[in-house]
C-alpha positions in Angstrom: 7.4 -2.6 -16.2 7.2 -5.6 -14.0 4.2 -4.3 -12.4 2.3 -3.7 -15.5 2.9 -7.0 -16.8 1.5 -8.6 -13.2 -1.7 -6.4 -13.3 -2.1 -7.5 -17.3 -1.5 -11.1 -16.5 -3.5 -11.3 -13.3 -6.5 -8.5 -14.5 -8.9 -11.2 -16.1 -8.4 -13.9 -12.6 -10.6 -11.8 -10.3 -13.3 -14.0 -8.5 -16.0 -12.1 -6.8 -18.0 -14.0 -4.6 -22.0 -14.2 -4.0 -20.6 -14.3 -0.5 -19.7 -10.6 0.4 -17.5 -11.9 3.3 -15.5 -13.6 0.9 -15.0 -10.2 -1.3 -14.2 -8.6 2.0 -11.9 -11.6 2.8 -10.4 -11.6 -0.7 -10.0 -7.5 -0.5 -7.9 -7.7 3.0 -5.6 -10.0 1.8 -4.6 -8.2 -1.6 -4.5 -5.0 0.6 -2.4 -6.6 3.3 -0.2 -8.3 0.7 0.5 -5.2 -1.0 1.5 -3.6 2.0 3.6 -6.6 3.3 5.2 -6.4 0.2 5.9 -2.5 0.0 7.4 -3.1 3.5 10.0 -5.5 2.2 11.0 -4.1 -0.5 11.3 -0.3 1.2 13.5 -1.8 4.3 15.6 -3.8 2.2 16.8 -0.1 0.5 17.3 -1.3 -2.8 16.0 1.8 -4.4 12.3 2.3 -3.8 9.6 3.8 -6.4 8.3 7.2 -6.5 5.7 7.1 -4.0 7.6 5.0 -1.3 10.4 7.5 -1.5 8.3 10.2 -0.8 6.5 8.5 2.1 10.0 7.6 3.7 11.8 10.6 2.6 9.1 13.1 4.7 8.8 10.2 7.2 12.9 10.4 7.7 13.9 13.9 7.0 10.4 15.3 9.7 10.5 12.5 12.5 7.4 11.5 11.4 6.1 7.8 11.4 6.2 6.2 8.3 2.1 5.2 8.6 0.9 8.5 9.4 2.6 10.0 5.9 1.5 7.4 4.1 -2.4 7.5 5.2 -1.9 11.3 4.6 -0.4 10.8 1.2 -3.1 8.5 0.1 -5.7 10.6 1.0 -4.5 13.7 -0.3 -4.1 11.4 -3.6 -7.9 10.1 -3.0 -9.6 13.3 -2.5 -7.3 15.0 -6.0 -8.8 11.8 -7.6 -12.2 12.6 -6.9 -11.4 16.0 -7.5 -10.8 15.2 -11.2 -14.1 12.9 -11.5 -12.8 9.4 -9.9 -14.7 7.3 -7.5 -13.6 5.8 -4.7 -15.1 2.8 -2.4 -14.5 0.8 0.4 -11.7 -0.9 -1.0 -9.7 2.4 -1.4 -10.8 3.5 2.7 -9.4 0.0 4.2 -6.2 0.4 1.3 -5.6 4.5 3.1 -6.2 3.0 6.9 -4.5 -0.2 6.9 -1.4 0.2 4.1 0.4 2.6 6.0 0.8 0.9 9.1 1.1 -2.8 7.6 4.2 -1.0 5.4 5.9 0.4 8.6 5.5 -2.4 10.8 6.6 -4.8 8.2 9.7 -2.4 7.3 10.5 -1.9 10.9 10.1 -5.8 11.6 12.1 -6.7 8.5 15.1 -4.7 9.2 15.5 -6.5 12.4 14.9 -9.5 11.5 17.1 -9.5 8.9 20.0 -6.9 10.7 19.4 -4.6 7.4 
């Protein structure tokens, strides 16, 4: 519900540049934010949505690293996208390599940090 209401209230704010290395800028840091933020809120184990559970869930339960799931995970859910006639871009190949590994490191740093 929450996140709804953000992407309604924030959906009509986008700023695109003439500058391309300002979309690019502005791209990184929504995709790093995101990720940052999906790190927090997964190591803080307050519950976690659908998709983060799965990623930590096979992650925990296999011995496998948190980042590799979740570039798997999103690329499985890319290509079954596509699949069913979506498109995809540059955004959505920076969101599959860098989200993953921006959510375990934060995750990992955040539980130390904060002794969770």
């Amino acid at each position: 519900m929450i996140y709804s209401f953000c992407v309604d209230l924030f959906a009509n704010t986008h700023v695109y540049s003439i500058h391309v290395w300002v979309n690019a800028l502005i791209m990184l840091l929504g995709v790093l934010l995101f990720a940052v933020g999906t790190g927090f809120y997964a190591a803080a184990s307050l519950g976690r949505g659908s998709y983060e559970a799965l990623t930590f869930s096979l992650a925990e339960k296999n011995g496998w690293q948190v980042k590799t799931v979740r570039m798997i995970l999103d690329l499985v859910m890319v290509v079954a996208g596509v699949l069913l006639g979506g498109k995809f871009g540059v955004c959505t190949i920076v969101t599959i390599l860098i989200s993953g590994p921006m959510i375990q490191f934060t995750a990992v740093k955040a539980k130390k940090l904060f002794k969770i």
